[in-house]
C-alpha positions as CSV (number, residue, x, y, z in Angstrom):
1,X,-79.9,-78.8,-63.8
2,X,-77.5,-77.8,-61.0
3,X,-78.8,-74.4,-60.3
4,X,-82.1,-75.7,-59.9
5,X,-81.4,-78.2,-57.4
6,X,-78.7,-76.0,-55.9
7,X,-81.9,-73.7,-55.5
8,X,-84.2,-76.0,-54.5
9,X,-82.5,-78.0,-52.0
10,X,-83.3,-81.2,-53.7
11,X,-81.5,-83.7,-56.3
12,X,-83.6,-83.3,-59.4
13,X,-85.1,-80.3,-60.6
14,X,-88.3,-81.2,-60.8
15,X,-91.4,-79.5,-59.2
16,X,-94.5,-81.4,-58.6
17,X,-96.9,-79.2,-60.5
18,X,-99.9,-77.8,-57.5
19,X,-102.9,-79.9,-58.5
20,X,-106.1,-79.1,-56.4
21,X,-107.2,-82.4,-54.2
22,X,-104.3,-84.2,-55.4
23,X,-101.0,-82.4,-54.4
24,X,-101.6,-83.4,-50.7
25,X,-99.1,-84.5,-48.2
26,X,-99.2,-88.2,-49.6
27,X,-97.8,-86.7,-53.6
28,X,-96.2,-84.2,-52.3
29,X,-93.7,-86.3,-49.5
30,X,-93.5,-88.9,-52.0
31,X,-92.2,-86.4,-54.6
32,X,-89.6,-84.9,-52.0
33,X,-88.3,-88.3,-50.9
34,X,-87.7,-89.4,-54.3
35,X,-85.5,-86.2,-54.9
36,X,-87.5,-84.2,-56.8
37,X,-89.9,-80.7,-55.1
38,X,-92.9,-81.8,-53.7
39,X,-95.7,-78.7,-53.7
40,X,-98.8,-78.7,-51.7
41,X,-101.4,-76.7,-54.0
42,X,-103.0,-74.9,-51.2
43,X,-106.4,-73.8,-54.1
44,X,-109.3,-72.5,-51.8
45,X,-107.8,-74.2,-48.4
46,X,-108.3,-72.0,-45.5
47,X,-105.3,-70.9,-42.9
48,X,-106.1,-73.8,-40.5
49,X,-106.5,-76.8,-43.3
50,X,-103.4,-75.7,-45.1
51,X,-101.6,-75.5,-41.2
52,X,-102.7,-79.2,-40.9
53,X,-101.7,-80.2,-44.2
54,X,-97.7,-78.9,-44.0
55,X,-97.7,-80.6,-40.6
56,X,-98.6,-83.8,-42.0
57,X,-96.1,-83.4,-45.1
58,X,-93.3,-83.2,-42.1
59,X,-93.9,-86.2,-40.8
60,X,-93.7,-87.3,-44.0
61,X,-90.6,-86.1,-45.0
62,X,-88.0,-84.5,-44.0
63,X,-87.0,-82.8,-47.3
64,X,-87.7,-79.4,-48.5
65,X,-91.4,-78.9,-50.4
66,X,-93.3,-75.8,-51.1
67,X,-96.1,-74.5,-50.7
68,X,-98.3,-73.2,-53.8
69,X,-100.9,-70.3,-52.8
70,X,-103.7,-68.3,-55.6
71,X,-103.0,-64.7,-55.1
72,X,-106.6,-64.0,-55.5
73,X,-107.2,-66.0,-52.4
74,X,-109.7,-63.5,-50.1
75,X,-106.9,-64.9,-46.8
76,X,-104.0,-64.5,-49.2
77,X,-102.2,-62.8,-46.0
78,X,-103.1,-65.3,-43.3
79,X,-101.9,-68.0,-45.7
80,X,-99.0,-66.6,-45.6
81,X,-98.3,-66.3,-42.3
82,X,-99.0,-69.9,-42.3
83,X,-95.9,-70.6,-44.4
84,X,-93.8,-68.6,-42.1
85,X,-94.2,-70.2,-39.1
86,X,-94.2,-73.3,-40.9
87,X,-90.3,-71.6,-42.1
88,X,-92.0,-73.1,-45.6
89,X,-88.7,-72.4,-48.0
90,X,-89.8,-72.0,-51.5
91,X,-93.6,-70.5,-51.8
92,X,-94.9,-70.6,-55.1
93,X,-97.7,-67.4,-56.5
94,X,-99.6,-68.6,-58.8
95,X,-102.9,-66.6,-60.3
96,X,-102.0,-63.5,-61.6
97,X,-99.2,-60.9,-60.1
98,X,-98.8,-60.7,-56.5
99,X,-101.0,-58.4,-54.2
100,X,-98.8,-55.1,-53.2
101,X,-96.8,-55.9,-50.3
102,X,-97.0,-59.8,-50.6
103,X,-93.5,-60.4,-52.2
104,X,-92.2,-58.3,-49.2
105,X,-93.7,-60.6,-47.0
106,X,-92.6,-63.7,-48.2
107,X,-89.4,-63.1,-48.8
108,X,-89.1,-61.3,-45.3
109,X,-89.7,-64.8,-44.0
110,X,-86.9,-66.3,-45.3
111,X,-88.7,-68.2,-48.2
112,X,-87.6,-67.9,-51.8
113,X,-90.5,-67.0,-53.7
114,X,-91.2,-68.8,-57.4
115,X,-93.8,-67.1,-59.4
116,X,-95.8,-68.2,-63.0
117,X,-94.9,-65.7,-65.8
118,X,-97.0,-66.0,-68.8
119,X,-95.4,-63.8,-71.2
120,X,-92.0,-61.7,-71.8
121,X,-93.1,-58.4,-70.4
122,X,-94.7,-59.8,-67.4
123,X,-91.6,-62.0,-66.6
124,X,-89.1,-59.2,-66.6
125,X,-92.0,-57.1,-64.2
126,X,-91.6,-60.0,-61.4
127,X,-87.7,-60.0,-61.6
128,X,-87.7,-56.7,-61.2
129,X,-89.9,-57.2,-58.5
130,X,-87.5,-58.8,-56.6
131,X,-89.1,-62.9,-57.5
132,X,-86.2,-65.6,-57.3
133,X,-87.4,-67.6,-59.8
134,X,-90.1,-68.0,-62.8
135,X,-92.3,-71.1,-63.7
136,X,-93.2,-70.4,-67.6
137,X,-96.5,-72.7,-68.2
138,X,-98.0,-73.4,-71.8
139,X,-101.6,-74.4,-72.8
140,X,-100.5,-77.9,-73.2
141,X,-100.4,-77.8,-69.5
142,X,-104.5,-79.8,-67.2
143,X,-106.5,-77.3,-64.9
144,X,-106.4,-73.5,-65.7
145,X,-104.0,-72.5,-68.8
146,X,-102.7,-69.6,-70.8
147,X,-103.2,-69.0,-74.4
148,X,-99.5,-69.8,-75.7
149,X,-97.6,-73.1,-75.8
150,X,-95.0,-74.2,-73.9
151,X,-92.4,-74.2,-77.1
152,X,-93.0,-70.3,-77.6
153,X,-92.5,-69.3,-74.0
154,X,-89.6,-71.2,-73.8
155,X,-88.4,-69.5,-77.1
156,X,-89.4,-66.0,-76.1
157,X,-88.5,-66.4,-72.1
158,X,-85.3,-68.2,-72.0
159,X,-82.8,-66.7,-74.0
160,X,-83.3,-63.0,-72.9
161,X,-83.6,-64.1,-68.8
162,X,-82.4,-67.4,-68.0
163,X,-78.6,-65.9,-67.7
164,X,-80.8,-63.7,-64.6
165,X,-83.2,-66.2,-63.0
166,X,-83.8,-69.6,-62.2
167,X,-86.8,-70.3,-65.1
168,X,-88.8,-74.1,-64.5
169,X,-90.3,-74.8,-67.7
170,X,-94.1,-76.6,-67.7
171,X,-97.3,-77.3,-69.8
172,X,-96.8,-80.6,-72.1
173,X,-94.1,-82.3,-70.6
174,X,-94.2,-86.7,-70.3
175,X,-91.1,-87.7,-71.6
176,X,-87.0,-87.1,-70.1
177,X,-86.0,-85.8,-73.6
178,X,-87.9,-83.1,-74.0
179,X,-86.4,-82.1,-70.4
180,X,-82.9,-82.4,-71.7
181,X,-83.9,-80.0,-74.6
182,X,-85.4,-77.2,-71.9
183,X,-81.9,-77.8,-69.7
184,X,-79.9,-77.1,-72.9
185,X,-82.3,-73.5,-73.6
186,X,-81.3,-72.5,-70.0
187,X,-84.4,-73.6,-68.0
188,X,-83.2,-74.7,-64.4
189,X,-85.5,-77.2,-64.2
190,X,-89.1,-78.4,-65.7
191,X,-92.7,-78.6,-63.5
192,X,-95.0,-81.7,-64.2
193,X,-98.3,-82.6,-63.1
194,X,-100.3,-84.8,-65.0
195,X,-97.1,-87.3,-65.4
196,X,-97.4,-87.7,-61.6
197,X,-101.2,-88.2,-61.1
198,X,-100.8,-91.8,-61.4
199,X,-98.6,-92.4,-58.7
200,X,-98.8,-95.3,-56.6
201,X,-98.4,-92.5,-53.9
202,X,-101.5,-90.5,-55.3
203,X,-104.5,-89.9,-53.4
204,X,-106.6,-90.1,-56.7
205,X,-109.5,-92.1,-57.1
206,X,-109.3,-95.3,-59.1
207,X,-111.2,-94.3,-61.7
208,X,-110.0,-90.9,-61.9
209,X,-106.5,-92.4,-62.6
210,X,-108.1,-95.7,-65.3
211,X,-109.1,-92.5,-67.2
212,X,-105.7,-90.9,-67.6
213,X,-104.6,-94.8,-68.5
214,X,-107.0,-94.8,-71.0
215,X,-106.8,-91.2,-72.5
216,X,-104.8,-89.8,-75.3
217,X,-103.3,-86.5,-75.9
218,X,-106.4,-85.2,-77.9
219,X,-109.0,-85.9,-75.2
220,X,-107.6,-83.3,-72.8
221,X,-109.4,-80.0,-74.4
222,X,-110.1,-76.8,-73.2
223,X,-113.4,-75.3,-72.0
224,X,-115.4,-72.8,-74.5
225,X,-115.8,-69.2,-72.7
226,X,-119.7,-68.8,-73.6
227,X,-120.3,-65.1,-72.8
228,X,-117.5,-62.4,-73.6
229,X,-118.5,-60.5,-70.1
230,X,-117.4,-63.7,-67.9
231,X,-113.4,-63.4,-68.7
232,X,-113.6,-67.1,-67.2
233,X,-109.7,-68.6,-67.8
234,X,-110.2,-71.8,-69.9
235,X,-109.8,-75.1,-68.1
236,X,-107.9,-78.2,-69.9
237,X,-109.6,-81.3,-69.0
238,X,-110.3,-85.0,-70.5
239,X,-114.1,-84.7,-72.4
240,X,-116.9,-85.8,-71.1
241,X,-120.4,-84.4,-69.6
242,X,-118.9,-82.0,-67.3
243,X,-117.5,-80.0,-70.1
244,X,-121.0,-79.6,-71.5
245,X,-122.3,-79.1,-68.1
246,X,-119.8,-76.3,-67.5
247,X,-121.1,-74.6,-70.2
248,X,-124.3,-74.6,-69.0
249,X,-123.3,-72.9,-65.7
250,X,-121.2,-70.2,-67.8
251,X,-125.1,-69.5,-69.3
252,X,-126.5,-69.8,-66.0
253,X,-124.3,-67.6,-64.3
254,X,-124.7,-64.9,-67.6
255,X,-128.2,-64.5,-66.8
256,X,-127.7,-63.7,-63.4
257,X,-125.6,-60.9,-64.1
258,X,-128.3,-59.7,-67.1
259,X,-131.0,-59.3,-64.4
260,X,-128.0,-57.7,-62.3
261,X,-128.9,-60.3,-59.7
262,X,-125.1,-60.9,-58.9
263,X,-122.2,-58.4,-59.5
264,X,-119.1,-59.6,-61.8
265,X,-116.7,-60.3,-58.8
266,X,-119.4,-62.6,-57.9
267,X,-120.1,-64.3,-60.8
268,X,-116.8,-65.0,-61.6
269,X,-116.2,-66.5,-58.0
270,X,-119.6,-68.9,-58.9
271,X,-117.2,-70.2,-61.9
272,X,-113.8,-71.2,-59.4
273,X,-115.9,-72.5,-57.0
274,X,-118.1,-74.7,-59.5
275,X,-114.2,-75.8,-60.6
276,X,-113.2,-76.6,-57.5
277,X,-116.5,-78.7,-56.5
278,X,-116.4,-80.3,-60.1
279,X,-112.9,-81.5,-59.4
280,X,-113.3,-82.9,-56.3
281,X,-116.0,-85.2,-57.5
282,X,-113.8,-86.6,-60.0
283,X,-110.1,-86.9,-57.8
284,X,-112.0,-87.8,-54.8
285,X,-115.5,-89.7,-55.6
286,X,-114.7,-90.8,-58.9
287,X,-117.2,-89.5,-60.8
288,X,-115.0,-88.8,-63.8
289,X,-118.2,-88.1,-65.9
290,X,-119.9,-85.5,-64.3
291,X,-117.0,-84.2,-62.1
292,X,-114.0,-82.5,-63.9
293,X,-111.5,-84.7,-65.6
294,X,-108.3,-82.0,-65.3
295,X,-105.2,-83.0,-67.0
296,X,-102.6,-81.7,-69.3
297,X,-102.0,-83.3,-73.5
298,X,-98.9,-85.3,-71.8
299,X,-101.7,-87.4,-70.5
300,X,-101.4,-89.5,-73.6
301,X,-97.8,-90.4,-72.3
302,X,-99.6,-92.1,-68.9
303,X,-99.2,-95.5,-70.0
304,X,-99.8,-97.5,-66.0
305,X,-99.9,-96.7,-62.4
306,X,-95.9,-96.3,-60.8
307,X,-94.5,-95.5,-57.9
308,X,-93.2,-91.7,-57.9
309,X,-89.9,-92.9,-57.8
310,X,-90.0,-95.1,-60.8
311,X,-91.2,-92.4,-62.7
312,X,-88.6,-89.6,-61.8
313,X,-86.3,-92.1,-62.5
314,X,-87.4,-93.5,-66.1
315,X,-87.4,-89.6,-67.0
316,X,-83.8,-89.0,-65.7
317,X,-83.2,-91.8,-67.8
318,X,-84.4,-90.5,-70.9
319,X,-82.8,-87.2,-70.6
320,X,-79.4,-88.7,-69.9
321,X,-80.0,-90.7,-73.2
322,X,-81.0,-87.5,-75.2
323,X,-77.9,-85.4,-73.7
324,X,-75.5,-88.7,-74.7
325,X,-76.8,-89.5,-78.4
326,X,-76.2,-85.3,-78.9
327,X,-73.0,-85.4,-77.5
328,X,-72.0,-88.6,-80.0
329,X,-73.3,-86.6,-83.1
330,X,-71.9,-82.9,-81.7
């Protein structure tokens, strides 16, 4: 775990996985000031609103965090610039491979940039792009996800590139062993997100957080793409109407583009922002049956409501014991 802290700058390698609405300064200080990576999930903020939001994480701490931006944001480069002044350290790509010229940028600044590799051939493209580090994310993994599991990345990733990059390993993971396991493949590190959601720290509504409590593994499934044309990335969440509804808009949204009423850049734009509005209903209001429910399968491992401290620390914990009962058997 040393090279990831060594390259984070903190005492646990652990980034906080970028949740839309929820990886604000409150997580994301609390996350840093425990000793683990904070990382403000920029989504669909605009330059000013994500400005605001790193000052407000410096007051908060006075750690490093970083700083997690869509490449298929339309201000992608103002964003950016954003970070710099900010002198943000560590900026995290996630969405796709970086826009030509924006891995210049970045790492011009000063700022090591960490970037989501979804399979082998991809992951050797961004190091030789010049990346300094790889989160690999598997469908277990809330929100938007990938069509392979966390256990084959790791098997297929790892062994041929860890030895080159610092790799954070994500999707699936609630409990310190499994993060032992990952440290002994070569990951540098792990990414969580739904663990963290119910942080005392946590700016998530009440009863967005009683349904994490509540929920096991099997309620957090993925969303049905409806029509072939709409390449919409599935969406883990918990079930309930809003994955019915969501449908429903995919069909909506399919008719439009029959009676060429909207192009497909367009319609697939109505899908992130429906996503984005859906979610906020359910982290903010607390609607958690029509808004979007988003969380990963470890969400059957959210047993209560902890500070973020307590919860790094039980999974330190349980590592340590995995690493100790291996070395007593080796």
């Amino acid at each position: 775990m040393k090279r990831g802290t060594d390259f984070l700058g903190c005492e646990v390698a652990v980034l906080g996985g970028a949740m839309s609405w929820i990886s604000e300064r409150h997580l994301v200080s609390a996350l840093s000031n425990g000793g683990a990576f904070g990382v403000i999930a920029c989504g669909a903020m605009n330059p000013e609103l994500l400005d605001t939001e790193i000052a407000e994480t410096k007051k908060r701490t006075e750690r490093p965090f970083g700083v997690n931006l869509i490449t298929m944001h339309p201000q992608l480069s103002d964003l950016i610039d954003v970070c710099t002044r900010h002198r943000i350290g560590h900026v995290v790509l996630a969405g796709g491979l970086p826009p030509p010229g924006s891995i210049d940028r970045i790492k011009g600044s000063g700022a090591k940039l960490i970037c989501f590799a979804p399979a082998l051939a991809l992951a050797k493209k961004l190091v030789r792009s010049g990346v300094d580090a790889l989160v690999i994310e598997g469908m277990e993994a809330g929100g938007h996800i990938g069509p392979v599991s966390t256990s084959v990345l790791a098997q297929e990733i790892l062994p041929p590139l860890a030895a080159d990059i610092p790799i954070f390993v994500a999707g699936g993971i609630g409990h310190g062993g499994l993060i032992a396991g990952y440290l002994e493949m070569g990951a540098a590190g792990v990414q969580l997100g739904t663990r963290f959601v119910c942080a005392s720290e946590c700016i998530a509504h009440a009863n967005f957080k009683k349904a994490f409590i509540r929920a096991s593994a099997r309620d957090a499934i993925t969303s049905v793409q409806i029509d072939p044309r709409l390449p919409v990335i599935p969406v883990r969440a918990l079930k309930n109407k809003e994955m019915e509804s969501f449908a429903a808009k995919q069909r909506e949204v399919a008719q439009l583009l029959d009676e060429e009423k909207v192009e497909m850049a367009e319609a697939q734009l109505q899908i992130e922002h429906y996503w984005a509005g859906a979610l906020r209903r359910a982290v903010i209001e607390g609607d958690v049956e029509s808004g979007s429910v988003m969380a990963g399968q470890s969400v059957g491992m959210v047993k209560e409501e902890a500070p973020v401290a307590r919860i790094l620390e039980q999974l330190m914990d349980e590592a340590a014991h995995a690493l100790e009962r291996r070395s007593v058997h080796a």
